[in-house]
PDB file of N, CA, C and O in Angstrom:
ATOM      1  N   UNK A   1     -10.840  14.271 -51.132  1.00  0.00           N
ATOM      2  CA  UNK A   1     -10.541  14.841 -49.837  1.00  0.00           C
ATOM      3  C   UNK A   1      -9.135  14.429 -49.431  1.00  0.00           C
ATOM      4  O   UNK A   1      -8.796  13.245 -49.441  1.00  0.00           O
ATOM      5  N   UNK A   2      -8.056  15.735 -48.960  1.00  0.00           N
ATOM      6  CA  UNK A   2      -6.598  15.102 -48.437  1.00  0.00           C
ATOM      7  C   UNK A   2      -6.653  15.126 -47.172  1.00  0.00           C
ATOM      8  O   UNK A   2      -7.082  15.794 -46.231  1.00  0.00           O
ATOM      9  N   UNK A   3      -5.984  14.022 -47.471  1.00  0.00           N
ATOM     10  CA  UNK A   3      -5.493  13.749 -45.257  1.00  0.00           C
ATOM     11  C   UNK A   3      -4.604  15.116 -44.567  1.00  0.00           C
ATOM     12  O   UNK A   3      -3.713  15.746 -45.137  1.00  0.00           O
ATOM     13  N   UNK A   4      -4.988  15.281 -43.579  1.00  0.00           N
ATOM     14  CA  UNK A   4      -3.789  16.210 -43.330  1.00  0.00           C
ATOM     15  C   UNK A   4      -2.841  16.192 -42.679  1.00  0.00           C
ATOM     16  O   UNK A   4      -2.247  17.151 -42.186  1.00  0.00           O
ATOM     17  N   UNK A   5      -2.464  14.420 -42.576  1.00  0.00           N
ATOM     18  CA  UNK A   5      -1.687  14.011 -41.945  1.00  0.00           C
ATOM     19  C   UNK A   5      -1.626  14.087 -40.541  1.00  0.00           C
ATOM     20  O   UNK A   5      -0.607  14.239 -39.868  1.00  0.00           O
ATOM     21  N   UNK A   6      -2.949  13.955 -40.087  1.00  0.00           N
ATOM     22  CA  UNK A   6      -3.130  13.801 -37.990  1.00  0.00           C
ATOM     23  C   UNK A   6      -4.389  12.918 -38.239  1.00  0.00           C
ATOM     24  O   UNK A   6      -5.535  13.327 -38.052  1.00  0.00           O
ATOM     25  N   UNK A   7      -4.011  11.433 -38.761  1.00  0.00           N
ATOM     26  CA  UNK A   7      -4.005  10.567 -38.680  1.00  0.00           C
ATOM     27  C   UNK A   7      -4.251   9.461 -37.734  1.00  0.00           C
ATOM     28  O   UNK A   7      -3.172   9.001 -38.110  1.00  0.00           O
ATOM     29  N   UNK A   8      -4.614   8.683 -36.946  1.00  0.00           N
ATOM     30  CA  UNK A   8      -5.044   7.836 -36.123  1.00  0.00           C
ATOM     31  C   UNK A   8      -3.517   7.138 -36.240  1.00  0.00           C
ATOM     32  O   UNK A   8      -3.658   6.018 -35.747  1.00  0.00           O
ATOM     33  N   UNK A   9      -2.053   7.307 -36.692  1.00  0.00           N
ATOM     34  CA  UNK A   9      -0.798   6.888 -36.642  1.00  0.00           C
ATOM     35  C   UNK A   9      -0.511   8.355 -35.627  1.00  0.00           C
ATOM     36  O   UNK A   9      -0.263   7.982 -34.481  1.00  0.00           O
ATOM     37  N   UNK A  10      -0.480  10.071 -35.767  1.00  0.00           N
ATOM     38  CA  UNK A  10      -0.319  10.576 -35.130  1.00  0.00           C
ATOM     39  C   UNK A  10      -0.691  10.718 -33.879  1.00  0.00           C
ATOM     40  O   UNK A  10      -0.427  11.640 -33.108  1.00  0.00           O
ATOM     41  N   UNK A  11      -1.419   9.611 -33.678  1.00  0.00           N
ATOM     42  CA  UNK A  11      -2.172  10.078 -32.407  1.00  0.00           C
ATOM     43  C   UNK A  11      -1.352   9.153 -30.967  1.00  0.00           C
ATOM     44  O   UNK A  11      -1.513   7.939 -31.083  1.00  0.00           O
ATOM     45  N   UNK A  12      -0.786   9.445 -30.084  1.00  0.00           N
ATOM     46  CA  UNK A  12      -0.136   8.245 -28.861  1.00  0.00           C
ATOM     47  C   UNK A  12      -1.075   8.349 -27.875  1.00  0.00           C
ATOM     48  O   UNK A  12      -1.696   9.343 -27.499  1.00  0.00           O
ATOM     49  N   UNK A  13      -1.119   6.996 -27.421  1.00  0.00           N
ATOM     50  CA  UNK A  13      -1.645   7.065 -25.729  1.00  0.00           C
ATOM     51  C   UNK A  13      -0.925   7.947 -24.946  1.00  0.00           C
ATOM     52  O   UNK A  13       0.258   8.053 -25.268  1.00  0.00           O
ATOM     53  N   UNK A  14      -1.376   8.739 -23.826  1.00  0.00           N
ATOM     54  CA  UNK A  14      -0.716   9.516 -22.707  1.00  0.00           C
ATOM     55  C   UNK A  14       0.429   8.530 -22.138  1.00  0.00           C
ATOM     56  O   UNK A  14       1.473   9.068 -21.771  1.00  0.00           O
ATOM     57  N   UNK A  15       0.332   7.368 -22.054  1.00  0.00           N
ATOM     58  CA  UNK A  15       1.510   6.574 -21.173  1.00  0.00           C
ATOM     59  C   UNK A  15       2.391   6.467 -21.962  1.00  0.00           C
ATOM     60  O   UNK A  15       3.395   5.919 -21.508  1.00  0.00           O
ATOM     61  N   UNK A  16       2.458   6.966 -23.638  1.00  0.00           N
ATOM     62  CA  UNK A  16       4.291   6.529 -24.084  1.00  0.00           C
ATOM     63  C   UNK A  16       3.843   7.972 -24.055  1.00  0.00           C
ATOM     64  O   UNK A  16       2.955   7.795 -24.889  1.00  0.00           O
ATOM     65  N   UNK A  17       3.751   9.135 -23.796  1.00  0.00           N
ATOM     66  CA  UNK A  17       4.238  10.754 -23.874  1.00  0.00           C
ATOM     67  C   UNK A  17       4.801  10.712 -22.527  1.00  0.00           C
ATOM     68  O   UNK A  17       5.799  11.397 -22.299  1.00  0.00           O
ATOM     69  N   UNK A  18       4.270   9.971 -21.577  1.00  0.00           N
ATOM     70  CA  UNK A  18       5.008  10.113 -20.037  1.00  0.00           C
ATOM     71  C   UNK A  18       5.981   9.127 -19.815  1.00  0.00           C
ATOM     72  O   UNK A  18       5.711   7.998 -20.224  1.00  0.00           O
ATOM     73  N   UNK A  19       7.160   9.330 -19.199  1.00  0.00           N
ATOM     74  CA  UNK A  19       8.499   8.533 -18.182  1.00  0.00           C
ATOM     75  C   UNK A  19       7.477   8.227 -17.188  1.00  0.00           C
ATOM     76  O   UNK A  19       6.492   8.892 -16.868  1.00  0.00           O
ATOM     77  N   UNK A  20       7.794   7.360 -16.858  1.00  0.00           N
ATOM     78  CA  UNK A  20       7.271   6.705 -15.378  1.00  0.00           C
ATOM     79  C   UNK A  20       8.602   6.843 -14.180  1.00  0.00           C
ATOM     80  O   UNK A  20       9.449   5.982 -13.939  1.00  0.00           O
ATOM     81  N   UNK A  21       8.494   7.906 -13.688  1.00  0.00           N
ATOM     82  CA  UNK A  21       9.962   8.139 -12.670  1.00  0.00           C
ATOM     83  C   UNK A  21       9.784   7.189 -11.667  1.00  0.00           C
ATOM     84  O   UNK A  21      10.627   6.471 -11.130  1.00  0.00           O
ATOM     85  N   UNK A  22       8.685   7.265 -11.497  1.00  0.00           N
ATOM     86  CA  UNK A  22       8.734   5.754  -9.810  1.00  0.00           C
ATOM     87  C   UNK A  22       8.866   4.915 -10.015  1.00  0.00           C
ATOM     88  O   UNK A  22       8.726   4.172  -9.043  1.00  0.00           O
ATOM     89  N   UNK A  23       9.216   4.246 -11.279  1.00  0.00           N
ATOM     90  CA  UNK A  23      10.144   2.618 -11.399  1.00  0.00           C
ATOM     91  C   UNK A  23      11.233   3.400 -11.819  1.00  0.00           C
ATOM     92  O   UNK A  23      11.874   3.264 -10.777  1.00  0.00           O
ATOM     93  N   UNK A  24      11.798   3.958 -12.367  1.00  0.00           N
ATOM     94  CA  UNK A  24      13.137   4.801 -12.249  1.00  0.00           C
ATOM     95  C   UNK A  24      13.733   4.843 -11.200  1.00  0.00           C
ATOM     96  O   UNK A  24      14.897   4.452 -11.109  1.00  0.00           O
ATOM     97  N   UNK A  25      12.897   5.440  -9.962  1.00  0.00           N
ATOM     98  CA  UNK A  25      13.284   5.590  -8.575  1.00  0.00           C
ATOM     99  C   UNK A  25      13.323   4.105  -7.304  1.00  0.00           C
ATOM    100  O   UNK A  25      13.923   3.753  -6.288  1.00  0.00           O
ATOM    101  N   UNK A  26      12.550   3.776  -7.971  1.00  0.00           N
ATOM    102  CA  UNK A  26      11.954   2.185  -7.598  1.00  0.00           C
ATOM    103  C   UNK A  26      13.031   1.478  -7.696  1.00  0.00           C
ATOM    104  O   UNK A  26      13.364   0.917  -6.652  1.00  0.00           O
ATOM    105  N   UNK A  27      13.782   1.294  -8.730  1.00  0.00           N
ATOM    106  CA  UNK A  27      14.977   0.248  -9.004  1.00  0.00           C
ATOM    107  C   UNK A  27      16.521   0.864  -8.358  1.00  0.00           C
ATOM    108  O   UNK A  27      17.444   0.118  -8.029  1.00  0.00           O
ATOM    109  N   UNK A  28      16.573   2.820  -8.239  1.00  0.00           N
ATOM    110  CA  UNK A  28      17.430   2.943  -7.775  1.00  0.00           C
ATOM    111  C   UNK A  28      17.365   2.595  -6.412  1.00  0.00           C
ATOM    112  O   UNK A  28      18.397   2.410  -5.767  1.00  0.00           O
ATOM    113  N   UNK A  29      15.939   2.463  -5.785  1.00  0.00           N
ATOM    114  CA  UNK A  29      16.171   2.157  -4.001  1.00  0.00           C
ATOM    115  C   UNK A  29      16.283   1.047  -4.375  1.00  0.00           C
ATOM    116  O   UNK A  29      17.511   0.973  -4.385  1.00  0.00           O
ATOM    117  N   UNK A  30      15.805  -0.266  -4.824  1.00  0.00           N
ATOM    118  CA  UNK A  30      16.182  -1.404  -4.650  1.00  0.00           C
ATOM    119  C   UNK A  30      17.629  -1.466  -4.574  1.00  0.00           C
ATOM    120  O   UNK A  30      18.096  -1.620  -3.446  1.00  0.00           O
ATOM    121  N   UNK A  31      18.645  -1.352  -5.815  1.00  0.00           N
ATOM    122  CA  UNK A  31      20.172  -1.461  -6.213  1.00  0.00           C
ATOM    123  C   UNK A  31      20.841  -0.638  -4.541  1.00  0.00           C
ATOM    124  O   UNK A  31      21.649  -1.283  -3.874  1.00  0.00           O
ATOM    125  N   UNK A  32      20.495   0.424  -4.182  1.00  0.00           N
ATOM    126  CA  UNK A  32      21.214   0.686  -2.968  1.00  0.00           C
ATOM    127  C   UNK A  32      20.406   0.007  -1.718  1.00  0.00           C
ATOM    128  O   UNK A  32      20.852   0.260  -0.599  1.00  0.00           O
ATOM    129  N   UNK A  33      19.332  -0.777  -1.807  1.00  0.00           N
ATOM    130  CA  UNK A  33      19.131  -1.464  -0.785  1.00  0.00           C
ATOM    131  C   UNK A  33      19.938  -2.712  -0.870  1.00  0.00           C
ATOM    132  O   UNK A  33      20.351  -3.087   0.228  1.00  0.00           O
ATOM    133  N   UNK A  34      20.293  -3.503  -1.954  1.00  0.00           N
ATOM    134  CA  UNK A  34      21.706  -4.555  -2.124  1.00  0.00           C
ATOM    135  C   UNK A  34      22.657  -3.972  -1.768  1.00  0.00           C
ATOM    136  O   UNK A  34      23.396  -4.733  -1.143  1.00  0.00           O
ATOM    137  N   UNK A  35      22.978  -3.142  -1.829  1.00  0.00           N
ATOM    138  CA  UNK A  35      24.225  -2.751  -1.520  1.00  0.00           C
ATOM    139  C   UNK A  35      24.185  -2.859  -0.235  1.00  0.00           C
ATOM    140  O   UNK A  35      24.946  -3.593   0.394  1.00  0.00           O
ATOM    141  N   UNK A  36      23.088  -1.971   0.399  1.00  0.00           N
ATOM    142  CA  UNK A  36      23.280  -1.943   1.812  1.00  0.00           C
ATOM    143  C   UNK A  36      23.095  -3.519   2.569  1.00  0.00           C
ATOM    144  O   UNK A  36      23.615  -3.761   3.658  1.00  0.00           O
ATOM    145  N   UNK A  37      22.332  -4.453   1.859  1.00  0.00           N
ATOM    146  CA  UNK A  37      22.385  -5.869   2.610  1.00  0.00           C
ATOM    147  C   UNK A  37      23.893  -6.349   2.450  1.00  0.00           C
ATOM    148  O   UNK A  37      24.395  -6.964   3.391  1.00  0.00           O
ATOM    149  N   UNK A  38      24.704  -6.077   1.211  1.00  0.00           N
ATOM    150  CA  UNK A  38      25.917  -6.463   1.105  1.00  0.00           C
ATOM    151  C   UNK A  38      27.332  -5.915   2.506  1.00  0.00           C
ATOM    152  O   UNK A  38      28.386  -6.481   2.800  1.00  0.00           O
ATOM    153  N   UNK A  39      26.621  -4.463   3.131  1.00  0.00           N
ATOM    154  CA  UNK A  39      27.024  -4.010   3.721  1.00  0.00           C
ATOM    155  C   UNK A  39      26.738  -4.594   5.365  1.00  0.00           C
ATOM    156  O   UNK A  39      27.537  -4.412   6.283  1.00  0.00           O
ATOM    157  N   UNK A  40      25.562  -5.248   5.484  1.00  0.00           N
ATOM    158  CA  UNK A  40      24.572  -5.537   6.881  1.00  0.00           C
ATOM    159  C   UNK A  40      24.527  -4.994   7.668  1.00  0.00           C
ATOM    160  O   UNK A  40      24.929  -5.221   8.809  1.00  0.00           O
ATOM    161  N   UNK A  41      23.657  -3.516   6.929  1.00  0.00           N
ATOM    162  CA  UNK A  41      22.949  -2.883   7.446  1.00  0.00           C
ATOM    163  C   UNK A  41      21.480  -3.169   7.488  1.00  0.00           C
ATOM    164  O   UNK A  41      20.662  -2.525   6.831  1.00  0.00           O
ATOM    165  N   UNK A  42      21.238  -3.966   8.130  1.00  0.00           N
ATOM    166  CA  UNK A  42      19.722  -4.796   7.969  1.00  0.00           C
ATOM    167  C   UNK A  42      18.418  -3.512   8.080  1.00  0.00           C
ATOM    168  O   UNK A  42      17.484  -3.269   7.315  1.00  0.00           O
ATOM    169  N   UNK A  43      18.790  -2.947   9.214  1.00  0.00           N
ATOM    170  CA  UNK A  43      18.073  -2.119   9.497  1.00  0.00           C
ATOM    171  C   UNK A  43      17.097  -1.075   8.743  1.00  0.00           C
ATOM    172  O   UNK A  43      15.925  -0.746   8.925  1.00  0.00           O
ATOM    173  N   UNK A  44      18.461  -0.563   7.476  1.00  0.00           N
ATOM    174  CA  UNK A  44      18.071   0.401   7.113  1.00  0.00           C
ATOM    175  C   UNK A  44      17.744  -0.259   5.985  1.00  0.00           C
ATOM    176  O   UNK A  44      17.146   0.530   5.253  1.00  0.00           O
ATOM    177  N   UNK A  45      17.885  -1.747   5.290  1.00  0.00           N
ATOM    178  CA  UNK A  45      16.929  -2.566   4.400  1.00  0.00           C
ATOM    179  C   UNK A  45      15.841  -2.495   4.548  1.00  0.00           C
ATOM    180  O   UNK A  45      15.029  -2.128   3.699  1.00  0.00           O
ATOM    181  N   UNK A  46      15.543  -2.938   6.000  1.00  0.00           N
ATOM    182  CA  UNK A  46      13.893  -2.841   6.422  1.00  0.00           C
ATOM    183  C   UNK A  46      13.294  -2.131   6.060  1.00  0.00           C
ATOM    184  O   UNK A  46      12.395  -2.456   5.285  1.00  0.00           O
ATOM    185  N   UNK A  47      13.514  -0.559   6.500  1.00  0.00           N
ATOM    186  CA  UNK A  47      13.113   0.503   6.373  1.00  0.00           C
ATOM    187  C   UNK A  47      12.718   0.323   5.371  1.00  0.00           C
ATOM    188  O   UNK A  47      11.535  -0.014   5.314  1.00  0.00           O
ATOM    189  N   UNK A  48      13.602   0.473   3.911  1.00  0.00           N
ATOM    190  CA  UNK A  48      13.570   1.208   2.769  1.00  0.00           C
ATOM    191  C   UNK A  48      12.762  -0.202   1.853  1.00  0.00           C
ATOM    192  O   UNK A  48      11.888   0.134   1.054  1.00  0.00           O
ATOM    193  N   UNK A  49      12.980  -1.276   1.953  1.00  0.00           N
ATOM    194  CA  UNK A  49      11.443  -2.549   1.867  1.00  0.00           C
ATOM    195  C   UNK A  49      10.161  -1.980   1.921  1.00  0.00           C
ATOM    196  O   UNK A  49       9.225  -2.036   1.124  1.00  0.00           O
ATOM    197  N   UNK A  50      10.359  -1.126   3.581  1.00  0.00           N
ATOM    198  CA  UNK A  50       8.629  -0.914   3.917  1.00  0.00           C
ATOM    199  C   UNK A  50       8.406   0.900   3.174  1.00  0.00           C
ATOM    200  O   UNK A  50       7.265   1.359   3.200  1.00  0.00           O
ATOM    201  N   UNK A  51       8.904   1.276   2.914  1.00  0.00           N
ATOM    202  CA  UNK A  51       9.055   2.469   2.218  1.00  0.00           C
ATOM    203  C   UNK A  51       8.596   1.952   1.145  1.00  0.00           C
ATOM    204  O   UNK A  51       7.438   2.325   0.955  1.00  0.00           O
ATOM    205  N   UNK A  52       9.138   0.979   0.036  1.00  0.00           N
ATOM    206  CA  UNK A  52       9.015   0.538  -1.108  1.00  0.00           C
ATOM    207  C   UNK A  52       7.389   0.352  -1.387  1.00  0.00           C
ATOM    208  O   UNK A  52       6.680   0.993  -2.163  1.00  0.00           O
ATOM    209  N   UNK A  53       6.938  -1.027  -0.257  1.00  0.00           N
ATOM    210  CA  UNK A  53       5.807  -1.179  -0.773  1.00  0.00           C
ATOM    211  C   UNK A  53       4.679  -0.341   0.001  1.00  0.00           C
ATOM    212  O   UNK A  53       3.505  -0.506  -0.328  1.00  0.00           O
ATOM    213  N   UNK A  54       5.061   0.668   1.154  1.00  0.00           N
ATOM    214  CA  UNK A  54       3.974   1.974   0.971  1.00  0.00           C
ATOM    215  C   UNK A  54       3.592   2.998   0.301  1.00  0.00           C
ATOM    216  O   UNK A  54       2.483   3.530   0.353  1.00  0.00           O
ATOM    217  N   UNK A  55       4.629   3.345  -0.439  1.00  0.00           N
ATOM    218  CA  UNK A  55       4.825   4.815  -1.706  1.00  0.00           C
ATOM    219  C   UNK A  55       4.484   3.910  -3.008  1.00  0.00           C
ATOM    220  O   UNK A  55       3.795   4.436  -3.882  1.00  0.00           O
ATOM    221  N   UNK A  56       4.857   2.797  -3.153  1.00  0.00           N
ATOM    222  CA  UNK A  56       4.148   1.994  -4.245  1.00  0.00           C
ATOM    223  C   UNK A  56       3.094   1.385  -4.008  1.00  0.00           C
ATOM    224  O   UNK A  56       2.996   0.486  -4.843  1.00  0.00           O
ATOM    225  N   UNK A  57       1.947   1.382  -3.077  1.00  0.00           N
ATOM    226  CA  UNK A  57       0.394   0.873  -2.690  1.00  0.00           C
ATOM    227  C   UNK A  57       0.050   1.756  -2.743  1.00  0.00           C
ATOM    228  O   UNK A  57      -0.990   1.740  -3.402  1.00  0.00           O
ATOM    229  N   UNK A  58       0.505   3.499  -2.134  1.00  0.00           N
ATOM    230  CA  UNK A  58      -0.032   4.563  -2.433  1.00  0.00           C
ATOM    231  C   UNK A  58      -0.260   5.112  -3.633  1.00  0.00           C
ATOM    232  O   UNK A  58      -1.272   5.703  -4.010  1.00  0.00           O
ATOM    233  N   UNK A  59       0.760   4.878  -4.231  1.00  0.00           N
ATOM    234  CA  UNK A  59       0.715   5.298  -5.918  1.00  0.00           C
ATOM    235  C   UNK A  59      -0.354   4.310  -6.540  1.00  0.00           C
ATOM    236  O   UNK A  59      -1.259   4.765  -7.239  1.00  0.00           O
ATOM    237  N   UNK A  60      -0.277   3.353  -6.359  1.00  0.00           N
ATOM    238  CA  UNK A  60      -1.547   2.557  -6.918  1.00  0.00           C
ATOM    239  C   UNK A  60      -2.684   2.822  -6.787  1.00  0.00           C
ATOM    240  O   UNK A  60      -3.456   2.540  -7.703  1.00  0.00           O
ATOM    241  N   UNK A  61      -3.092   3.363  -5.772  1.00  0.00           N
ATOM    242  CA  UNK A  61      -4.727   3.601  -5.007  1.00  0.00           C
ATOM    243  C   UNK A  61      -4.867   5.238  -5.944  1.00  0.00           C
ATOM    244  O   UNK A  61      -5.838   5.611  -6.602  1.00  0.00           O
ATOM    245  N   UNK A  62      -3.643   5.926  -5.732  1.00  0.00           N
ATOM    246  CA  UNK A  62      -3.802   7.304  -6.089  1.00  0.00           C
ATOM    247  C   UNK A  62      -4.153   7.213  -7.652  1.00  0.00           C
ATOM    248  O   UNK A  62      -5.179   7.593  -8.216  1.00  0.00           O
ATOM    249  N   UNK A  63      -3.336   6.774  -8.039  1.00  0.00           N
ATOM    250  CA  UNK A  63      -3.666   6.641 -10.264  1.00  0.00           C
ATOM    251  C   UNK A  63      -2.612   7.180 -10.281  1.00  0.00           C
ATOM    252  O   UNK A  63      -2.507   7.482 -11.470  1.00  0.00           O
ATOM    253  N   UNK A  64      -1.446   7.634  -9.630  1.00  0.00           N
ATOM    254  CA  UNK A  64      -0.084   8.413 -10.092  1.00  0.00           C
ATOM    255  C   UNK A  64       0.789   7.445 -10.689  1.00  0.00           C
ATOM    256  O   UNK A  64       1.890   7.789 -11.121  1.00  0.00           O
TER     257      UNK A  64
END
């Protein structure tokens, strides 16, 4: 009997076929939230802190 080469080596988990964009996006708000503390704009740090860990608790609960 020949293999036909789709193999248990051809086969990937769904998580290396997918980018994960929300640590993509995740690290670009962090890097312009330094910037903006470098700037002291405190304010709009806050904000984008509490932005951070609501769209990332949401994504957690969701499975996205």
């Amino acid at each position: 009997m020949k293999d036909s080469g789709k193999g248990r080596q051809a086969e990937k988990p769904p998580d290396t076929e997918r980018d994960h964009p929300h640590l993509w996006v995740s690290l670009m708000v962090i890097f312009i939230l330094l910037i903006l503390m470098a700037l002291g704009q405190w304010d709009f740090v806050l904000a984008g802190f509490i932005g951070l860990i609501v769209g990332n608790g949401l994504a957690g609960l969701t499975g996205r």
